[in-house]
RODO-2510 file (C-alpha; in nm, 4 decimals, decimal comma):
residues 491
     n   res          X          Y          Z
     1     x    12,0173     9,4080     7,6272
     2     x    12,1590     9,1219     7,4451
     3     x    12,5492     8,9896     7,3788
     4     x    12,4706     8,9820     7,0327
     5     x    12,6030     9,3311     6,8566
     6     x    12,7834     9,2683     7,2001
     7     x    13,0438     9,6090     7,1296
     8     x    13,3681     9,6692     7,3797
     9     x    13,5095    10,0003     7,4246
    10     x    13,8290    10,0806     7,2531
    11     x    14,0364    10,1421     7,5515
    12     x    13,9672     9,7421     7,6367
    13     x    14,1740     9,6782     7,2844
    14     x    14,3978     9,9127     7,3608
    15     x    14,5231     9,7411     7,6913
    16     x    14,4836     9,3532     7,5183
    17     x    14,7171     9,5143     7,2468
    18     x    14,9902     9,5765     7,5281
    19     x    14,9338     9,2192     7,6796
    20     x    15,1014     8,8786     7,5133
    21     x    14,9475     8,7619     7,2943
    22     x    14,9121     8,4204     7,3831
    23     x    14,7735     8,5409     7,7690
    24     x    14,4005     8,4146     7,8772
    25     x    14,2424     8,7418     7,9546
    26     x    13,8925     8,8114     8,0784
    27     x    13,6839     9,0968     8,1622
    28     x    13,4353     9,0184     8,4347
    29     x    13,1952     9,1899     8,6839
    30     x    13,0662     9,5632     8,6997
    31     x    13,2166     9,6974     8,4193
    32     x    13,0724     9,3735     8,1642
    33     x    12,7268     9,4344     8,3739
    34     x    12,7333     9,7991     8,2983
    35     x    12,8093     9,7468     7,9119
    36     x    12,4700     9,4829     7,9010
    37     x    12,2883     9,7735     8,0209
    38     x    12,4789    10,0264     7,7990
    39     x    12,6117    10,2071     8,0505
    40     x    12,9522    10,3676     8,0375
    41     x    13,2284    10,1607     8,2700
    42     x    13,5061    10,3511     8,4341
    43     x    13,5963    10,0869     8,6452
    44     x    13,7976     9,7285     8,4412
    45     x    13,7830     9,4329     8,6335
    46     x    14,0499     9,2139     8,4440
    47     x    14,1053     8,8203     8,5000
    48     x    14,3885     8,6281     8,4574
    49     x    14,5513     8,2601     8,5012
    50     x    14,7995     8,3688     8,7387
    51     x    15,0921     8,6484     8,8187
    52     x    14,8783     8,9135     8,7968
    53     x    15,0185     9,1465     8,9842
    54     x    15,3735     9,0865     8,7915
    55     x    15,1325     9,1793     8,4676
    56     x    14,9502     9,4752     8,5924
    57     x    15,3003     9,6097     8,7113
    58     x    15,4176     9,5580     8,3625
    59     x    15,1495     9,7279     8,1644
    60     x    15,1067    10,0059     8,3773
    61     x    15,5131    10,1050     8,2743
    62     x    15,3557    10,0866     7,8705
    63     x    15,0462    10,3054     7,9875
    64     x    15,1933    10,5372     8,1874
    65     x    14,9256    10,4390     8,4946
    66     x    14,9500    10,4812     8,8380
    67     x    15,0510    10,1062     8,9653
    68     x    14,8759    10,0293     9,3591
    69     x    14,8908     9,6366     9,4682
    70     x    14,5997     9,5863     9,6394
    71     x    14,6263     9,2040     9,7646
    72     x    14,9431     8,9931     9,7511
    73     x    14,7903     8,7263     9,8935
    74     x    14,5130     8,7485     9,6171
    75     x    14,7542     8,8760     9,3692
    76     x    14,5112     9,1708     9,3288
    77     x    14,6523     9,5115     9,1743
    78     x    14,4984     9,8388     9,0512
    79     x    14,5880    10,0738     8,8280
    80     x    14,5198    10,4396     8,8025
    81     x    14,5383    10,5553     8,4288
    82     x    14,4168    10,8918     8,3239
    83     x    14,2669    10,9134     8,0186
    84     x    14,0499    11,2032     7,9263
    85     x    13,8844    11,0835     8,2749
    86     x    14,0154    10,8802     8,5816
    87     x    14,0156    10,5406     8,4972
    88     x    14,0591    10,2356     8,7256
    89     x    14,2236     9,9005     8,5780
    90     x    14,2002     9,6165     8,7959
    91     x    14,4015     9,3190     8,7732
    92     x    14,3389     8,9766     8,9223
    93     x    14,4637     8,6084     8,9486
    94     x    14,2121     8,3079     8,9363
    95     x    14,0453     8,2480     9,2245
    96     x    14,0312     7,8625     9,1796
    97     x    14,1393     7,6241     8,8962
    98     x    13,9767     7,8277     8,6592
    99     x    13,7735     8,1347     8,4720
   100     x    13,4617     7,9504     8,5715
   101     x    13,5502     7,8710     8,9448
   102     x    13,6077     8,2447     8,9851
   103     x    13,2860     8,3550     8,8803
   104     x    13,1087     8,0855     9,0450
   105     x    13,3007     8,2171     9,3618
   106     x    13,1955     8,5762     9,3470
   107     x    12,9744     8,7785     9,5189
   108     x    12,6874     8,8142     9,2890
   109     x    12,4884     8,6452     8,9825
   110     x    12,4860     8,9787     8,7619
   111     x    12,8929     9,0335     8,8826
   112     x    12,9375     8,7141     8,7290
   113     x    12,9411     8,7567     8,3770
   114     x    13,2576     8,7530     8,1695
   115     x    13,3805     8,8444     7,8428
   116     x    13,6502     8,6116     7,7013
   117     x    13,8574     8,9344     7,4998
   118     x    14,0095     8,6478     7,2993
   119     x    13,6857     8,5547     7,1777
   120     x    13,5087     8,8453     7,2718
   121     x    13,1763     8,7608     7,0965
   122     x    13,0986     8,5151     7,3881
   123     x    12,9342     8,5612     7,7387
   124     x    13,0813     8,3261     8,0082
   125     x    12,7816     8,3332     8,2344
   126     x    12,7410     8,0302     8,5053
   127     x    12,4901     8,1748     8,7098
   128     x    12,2410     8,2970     8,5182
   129     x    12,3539     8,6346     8,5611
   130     x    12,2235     8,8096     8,2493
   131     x    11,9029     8,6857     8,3124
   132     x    11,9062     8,8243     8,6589
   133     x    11,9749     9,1255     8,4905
   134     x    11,6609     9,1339     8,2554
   135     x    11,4679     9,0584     8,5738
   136     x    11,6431     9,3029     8,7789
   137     x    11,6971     9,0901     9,0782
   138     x    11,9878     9,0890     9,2826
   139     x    12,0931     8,6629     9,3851
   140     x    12,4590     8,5774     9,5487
   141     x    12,6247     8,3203     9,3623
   142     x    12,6200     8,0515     9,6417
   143     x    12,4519     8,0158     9,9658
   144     x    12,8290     8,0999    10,1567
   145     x    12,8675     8,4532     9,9358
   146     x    12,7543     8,6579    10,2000
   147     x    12,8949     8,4878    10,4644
   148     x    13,2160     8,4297    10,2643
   149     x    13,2492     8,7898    10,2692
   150     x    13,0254     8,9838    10,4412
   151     x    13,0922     9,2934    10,2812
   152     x    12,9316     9,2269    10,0045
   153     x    12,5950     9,2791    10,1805
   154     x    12,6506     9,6598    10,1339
   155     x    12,7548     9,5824     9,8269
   156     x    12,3964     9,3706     9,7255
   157     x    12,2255     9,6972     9,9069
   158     x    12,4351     9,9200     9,6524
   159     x    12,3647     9,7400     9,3626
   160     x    12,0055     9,6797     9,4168
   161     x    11,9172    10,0696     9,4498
   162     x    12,1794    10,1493     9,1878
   163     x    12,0016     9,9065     8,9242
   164     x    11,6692     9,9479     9,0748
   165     x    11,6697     9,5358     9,1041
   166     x    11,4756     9,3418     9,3660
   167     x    11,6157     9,2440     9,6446
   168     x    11,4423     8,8603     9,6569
   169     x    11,3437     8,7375    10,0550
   170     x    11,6018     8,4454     9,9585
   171     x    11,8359     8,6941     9,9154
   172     x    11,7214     8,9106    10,2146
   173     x    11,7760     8,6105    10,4349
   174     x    12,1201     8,5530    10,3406
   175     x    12,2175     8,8693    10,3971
   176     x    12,0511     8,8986    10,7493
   177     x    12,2804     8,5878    10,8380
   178     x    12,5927     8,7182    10,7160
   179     x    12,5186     9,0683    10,9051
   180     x    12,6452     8,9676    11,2622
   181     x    12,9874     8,8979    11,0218
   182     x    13,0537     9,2604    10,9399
   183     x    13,2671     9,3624    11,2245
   184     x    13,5370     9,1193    11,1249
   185     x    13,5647     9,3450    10,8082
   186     x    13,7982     9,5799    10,8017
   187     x    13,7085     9,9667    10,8218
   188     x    13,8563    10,0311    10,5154
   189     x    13,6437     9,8385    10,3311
   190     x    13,2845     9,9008    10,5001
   191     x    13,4093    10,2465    10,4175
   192     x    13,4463    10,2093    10,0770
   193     x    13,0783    10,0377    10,0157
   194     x    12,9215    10,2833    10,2253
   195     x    13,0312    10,5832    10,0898
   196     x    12,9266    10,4292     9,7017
   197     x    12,6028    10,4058     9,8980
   198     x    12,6486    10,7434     9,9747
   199     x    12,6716    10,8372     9,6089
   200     x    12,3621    10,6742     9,4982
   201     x    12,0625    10,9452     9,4066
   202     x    11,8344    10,7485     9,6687
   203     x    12,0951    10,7138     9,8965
   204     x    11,8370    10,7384    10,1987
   205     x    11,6171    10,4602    10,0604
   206     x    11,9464    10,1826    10,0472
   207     x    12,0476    10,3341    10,4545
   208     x    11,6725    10,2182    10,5168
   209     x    11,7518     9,8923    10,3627
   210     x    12,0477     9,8453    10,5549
   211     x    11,8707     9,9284    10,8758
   212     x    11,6214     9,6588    10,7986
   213     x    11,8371     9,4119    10,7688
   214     x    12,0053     9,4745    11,0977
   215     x    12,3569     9,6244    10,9597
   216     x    12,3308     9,9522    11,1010
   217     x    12,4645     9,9403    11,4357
   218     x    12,7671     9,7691    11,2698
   219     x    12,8297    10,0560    10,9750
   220     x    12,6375    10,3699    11,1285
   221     x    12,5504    10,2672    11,5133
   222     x    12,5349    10,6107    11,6024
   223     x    12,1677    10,6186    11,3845
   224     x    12,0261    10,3804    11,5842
   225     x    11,9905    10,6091    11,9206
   226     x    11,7158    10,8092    11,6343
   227     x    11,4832    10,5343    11,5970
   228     x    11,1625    10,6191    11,7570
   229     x    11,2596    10,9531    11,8919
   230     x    10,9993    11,1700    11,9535
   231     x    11,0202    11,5420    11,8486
   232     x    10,7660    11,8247    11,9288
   233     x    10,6379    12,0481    11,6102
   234     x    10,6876    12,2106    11,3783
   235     x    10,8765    11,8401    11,3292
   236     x    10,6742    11,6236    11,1458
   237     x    10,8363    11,2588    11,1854
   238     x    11,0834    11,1190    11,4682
   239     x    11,4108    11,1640    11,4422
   240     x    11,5061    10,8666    11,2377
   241     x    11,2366    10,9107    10,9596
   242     x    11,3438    11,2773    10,9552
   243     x    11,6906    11,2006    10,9095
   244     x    11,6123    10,9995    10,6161
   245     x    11,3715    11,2353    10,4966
   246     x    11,6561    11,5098    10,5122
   247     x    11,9052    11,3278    10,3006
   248     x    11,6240    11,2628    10,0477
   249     x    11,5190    11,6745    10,0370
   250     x    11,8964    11,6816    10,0058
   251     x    11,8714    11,5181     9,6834
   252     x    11,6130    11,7378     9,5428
   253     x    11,7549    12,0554     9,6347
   254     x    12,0686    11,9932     9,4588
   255     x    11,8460    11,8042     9,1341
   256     x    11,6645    12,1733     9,0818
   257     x    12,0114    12,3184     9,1478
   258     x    12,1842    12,1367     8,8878
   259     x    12,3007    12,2604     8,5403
   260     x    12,0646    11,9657     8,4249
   261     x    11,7543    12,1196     8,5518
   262     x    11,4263    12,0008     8,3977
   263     x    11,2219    12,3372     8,4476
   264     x    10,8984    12,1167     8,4243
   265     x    11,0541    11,9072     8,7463
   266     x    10,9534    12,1915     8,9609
   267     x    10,6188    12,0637     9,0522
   268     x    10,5572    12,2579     9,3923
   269     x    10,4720    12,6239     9,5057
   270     x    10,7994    12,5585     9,7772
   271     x    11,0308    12,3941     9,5344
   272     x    10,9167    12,6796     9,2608
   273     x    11,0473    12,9150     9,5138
   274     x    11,3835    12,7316     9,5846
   275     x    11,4720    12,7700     9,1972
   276     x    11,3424    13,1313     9,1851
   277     x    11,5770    13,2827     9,4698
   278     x    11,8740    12,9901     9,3862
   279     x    11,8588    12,9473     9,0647
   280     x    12,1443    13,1835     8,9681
   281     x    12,4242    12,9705     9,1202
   282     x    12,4047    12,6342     8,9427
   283     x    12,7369    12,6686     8,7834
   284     x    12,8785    12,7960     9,1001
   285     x    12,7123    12,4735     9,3041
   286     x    12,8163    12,2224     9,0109
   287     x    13,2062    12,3123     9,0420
   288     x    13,1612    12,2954     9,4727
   289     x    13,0499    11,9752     9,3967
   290     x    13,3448    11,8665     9,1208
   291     x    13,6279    11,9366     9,3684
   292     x    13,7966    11,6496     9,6267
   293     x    13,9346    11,6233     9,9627
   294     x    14,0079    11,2221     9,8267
   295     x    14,0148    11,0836     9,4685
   296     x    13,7980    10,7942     9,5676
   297     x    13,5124    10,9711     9,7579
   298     x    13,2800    11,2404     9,6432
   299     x    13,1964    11,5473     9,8438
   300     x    12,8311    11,4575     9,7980
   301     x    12,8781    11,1815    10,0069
   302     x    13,0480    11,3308    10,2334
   303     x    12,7724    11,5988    10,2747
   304     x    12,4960    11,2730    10,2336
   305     x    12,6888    11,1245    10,5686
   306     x    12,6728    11,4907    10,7422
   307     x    12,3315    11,5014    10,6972
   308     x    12,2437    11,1308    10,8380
   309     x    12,4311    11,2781    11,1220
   310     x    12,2951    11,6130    11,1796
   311     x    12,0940    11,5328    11,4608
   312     x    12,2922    11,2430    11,5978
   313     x    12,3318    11,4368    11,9813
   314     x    11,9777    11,4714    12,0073
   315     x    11,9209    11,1221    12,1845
   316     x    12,1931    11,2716    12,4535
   317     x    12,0285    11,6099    12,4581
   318     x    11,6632    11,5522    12,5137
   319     x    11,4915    11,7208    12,7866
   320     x    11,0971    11,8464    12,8436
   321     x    10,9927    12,1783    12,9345
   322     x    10,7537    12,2379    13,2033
   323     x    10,4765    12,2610    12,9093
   324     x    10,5370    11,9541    12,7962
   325     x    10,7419    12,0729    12,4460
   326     x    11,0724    11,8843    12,3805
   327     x    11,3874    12,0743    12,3369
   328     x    11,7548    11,9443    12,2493
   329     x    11,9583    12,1840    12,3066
   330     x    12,3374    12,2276    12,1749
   331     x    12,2630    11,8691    11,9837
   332     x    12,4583    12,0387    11,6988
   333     x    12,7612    12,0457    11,9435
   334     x    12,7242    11,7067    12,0680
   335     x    12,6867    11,5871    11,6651
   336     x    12,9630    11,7349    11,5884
   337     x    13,1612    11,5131    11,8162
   338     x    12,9844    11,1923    11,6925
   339     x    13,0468    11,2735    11,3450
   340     x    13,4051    11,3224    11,3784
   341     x    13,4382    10,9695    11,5822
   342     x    13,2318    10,7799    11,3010
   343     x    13,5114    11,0022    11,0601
   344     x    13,8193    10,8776    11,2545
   345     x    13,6712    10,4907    11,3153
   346     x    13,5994    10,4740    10,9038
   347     x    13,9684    10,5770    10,8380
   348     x    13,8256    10,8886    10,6350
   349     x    14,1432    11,1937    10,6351
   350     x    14,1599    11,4626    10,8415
   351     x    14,0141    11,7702    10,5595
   352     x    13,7164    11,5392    10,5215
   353     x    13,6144    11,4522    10,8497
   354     x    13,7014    11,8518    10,9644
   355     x    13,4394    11,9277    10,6383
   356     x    13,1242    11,7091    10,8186
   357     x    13,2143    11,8290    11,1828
   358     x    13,2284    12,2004    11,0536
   359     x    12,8662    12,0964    10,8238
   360     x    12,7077    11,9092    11,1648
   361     x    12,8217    12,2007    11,4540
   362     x    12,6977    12,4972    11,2087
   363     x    12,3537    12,3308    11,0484
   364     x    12,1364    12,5241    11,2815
   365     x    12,3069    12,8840    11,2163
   366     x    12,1115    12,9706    10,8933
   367     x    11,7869    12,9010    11,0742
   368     x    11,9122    13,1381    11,3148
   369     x    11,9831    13,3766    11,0597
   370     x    11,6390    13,3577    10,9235
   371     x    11,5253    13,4283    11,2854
   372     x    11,6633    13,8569    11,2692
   373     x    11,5237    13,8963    10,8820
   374     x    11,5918    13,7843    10,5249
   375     x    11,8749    13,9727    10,4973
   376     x    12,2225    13,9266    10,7403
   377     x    12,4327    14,2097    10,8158
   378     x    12,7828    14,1894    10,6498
   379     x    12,9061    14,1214    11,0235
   380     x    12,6739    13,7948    11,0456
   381     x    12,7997    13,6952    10,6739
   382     x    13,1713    13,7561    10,7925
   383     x    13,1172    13,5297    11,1308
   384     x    12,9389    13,2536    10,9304
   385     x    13,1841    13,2430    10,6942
   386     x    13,4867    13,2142    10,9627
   387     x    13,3692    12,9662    11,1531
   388     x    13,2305    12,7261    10,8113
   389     x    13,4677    12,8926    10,5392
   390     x    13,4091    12,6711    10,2231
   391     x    13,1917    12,4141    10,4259
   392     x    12,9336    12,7206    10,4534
   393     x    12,8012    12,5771    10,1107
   394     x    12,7026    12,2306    10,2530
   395     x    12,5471    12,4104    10,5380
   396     x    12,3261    12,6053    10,3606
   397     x    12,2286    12,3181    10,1602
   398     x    12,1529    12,1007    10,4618
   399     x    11,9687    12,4138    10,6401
   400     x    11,7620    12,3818    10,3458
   401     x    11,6792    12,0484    10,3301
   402     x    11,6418    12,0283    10,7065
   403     x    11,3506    12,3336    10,7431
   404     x    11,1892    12,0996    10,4503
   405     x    11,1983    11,7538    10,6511
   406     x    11,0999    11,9331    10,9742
   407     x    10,7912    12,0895    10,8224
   408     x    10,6490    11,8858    10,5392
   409     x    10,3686    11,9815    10,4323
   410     x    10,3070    12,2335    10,6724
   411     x    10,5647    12,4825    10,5757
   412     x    10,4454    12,8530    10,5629
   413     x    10,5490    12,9709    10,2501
   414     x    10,6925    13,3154    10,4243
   415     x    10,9456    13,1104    10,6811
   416     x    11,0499    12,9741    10,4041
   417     x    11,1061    13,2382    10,1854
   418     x    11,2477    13,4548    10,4845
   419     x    11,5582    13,1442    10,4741
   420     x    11,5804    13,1365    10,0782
   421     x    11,6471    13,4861    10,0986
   422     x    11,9412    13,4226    10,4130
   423     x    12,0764    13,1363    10,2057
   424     x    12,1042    13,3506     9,9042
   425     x    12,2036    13,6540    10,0468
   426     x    12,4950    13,4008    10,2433
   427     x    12,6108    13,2426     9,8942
   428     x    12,6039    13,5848     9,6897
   429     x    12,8861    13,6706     9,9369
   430     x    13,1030    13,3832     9,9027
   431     x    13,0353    13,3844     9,5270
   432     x    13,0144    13,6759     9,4291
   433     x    13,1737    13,9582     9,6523
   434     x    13,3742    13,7871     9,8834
   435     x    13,5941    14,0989     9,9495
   436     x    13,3840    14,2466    10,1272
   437     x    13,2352    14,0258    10,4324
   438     x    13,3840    13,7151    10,3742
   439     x    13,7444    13,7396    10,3289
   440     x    13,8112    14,1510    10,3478
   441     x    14,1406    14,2206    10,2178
   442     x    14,4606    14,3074    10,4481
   443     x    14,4627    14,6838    10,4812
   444     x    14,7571    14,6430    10,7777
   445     x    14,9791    14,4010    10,9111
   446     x    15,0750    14,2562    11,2336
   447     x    15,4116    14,4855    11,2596
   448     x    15,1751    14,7846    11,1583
   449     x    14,9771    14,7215    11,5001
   450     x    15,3209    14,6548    11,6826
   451     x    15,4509    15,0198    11,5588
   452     x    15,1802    15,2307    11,6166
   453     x    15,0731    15,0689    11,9589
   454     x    15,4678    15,0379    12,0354
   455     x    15,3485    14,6660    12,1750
   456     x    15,5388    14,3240    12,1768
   457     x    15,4088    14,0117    11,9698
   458     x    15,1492    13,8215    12,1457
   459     x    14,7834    13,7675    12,1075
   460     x    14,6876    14,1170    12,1858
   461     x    14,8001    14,1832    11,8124
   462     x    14,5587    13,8786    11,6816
   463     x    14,2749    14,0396    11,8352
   464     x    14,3156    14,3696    11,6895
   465     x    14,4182    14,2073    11,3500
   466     x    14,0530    14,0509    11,3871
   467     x    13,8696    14,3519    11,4988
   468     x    13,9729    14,5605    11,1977
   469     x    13,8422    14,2534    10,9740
   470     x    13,5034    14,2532    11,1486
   471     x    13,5377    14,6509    11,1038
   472     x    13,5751    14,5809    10,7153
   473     x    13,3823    14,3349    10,7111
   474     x    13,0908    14,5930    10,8397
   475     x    13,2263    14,8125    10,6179
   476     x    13,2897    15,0682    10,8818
   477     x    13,6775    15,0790    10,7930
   478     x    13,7450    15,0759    10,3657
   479     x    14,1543    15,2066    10,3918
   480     x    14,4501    15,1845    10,5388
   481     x    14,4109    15,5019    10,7452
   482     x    14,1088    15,4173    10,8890
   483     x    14,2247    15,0908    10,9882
   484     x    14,5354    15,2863    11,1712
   485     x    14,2826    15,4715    11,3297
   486     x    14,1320    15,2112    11,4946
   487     x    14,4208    15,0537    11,6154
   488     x    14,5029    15,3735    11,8118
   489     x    14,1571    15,3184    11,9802
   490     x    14,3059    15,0415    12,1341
   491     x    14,6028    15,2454    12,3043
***
């Protein structure tokens, strides 16, 4: 890594092309750290003198880009261009006399290198920031950064696992003081960070980090109730470690069930097993994965947050049998409702916070499952199904990775193969034959019940609509007569 054979991306040319010509402009931040490291930016952080958002409004009319102002009070705007991919444009004034006050201002060193684009050959770099990232450290610009903005904490967390950088004590320090800040930050914005945590591939090991340095009960209090909770086997850890544990099995389930899978990866008996009986659906799992509920979080996340939750009611479910063993029962209820108030207090919509209350309540029922044999009758597929629909993905995945966490180690090979085989007999039906048990097709209608049962409309109908699916759905009624049929039963 080294500014020399320094080489910008032609889409960078092609917005300095639309700009005037005689306009300072900069390119600062992620996406200049990204290109030292030769990664691919998708995010521009642009810098200019002043009126950005008037310029920004301007050249997103010549791209054709999505125009969002962001800050008027920073003169902060975004745009939204779509170029082969999504691509995110943001413009900015100054903050402070000049090109060099901003960047000393910022959050930190390796965010604060720049690229003059009308001298592009030349790093701007104040802070030392390009050594930082040949050490991979993380430092804030200033003593105040943190504390300036205390945000940027998650960020430094982010960053640090995203780069695998050091977090130095000094740094740790400064971000400890700046903690007891974050609830003057809006929700909006702890959002954001924490769902990029979210996104990282060792998202548990940055949620440890933030728990250490006392930002949890401001971003995820509902965690905290986990810490040092006891649990009786087959568990393993307390509830916290397990939690963390899950999201990282998480990770590994859906590495081996990638279209990138390394074969020689495999490396246990367990995990061997996993891409035996799953194997077939990486294509199927990839596009789950590619689809959005928003443009600006992933459903990974989404499912990485689920899982942190997934045994949030067990602190307010915990009770000892006479024989000493621990139980928590309905904590999957009681998560559910957590889950949905963490949803609702970080602004997430509606479809997304539905998704992880539907993944939280119905965690346990594949377990369950596994409990009557390895393979479900078409009437259990059809019930999971209605009460998860698409969401019955995540939960297998989560089942998964939960039965590994609880276990460790000490996992008998034939419990879990017994929930492989549920799991894959559960997405063969949504994948592959989901006329049958998962979403039968209409063989009558609501005025066909009416008719024959010479009844009124009212929820008596509903009910017999429903029975005839769980008939199909059994396969005990296959055409329209039959389904008649059955209606007159109910005369």
């Amino acid at each position: 890594m080294h500014p020399t054979g320094f080489k910008l991306p032609p889409l960078v040319f092609q917005v300095l092309d639309l700009l005037p010509e005689d306009l300072p402009v900069a390119l600062a931040g992620g996406a200049v750290r990204d290109m030292l490291l030769g990664r691919v930016a998708h995010d521009y952080d642009f810098l200019v003198p002043s009126e950005a958002m008037y310029i920004a409004r301007k050249l997103a009319d010549r791209l054709g880009a999505a125009y969002f102002p962001l800050d008027e009070e920073r003169d902060y705007a975004r745009l939204v261009w779509y170029k082969d991919e999504r691509i995110l444009l943001d413009f900015s004034s100054y903050r402070g006399p000049d090109l060099q006050a901003d960047l000393r201002g910022r959050d930190v060193t390796i965010n604060a290198i720049a690229i003059d684009l009308r001298s592009p050959k030349k790093l701007i770099d104040p802070l030392g920031g390009v050594g930082d990232l040949l050490s991979r450290q993380i430092r804030p610009c200033s003593p105040q950064a943190f504390l300036n903005d205390p945000v940027r904490v998650l960020r430094a967390v982010r960053l640090a696992n995203a780069l695998e950088a050091r977090l130095p004590s000094e740094t740790l320090s400064l971000m400890r003081e700046a903690v007891p800040q974050l609830p003057n930050i809006s929700p909006e914005r702890i959002r954001d960070e924490l769902f990029k945590i979210l996104d990282l591939r060792q998202a548990a090991t940055a949620v440890r980090i933030v728990e250490t340095i006392g930002a949890l009960p401001f971003v995820l209090p509902e965690l905290v109730a986990l810490k040092g909770l006891q649990q009786s086997p087959p568990h393993v850890n307390e509830a916290w470690e397990h939690t963390l544990d899950v999201v990282n099995r998480l990770q590994i389930i859906l590495d081996m069930l990638s279209p990138a899978y390394d074969e020689e990866a495999a490396g246990s008996l367990i995990i061997g097993l996993l891409v035996l009986r799953l194997g077939r659906y990486r294509a199927q799992l990839a596009e789950h994965f590619t689809a959005q509920l928003n443009p600006d979080r992933s459903l990974r996340a989404l499912l990485n947050l689920a899982a942190l939750y997934h045994d949030t009611g067990k602190p307010l479910t915990r009770s000892i049998d006479a024989d000493g063993r621990i139980r928590y029962f309905e904590h999957e209820q009681v998560g559910a409702k957590m889950i949905l108030q963490r949803g609702q207090g970080l602004r997430l919509s509606m479809p997304e916070i539905e998704r992880m209350r539907t993944v939280v309540y119905n965690h346990m029922r594949p377990p369950w499952l596994a409990h009557d044999g390895p393979t479900p009758s078409r009437k259990s597929v059809y019930h999971f199904f209605k009460a998860t629909g698409v969401a019955g993905v995540d939960v297998c995945l989560l089942a998964l990775a939960d039965t590994l966490a609880t276990y460790g180690p000490t996992l008998p090979q034939e419990k879990w193969t017994v929930l492989l085989d549920v799991v894959r007999t559960l997405l063969e039906h949504w994948w592959e034959h989901p006329q049958e048990a998962v979403r039968p097709p209409a063989l009558i209608s609501g005025h066909d019940v009416m008719t024959t049962l010479n009844i009124l409309p009212g929820k008596r109908v509903g009910k017999i609509l429903e029975a005839i699916r769980e008939a199909q759905a059994e396969g005990k009624v296959t055409t329209r007569e039959e389904a008649l049929e059955l209606v007159r039963q109910y005369d």
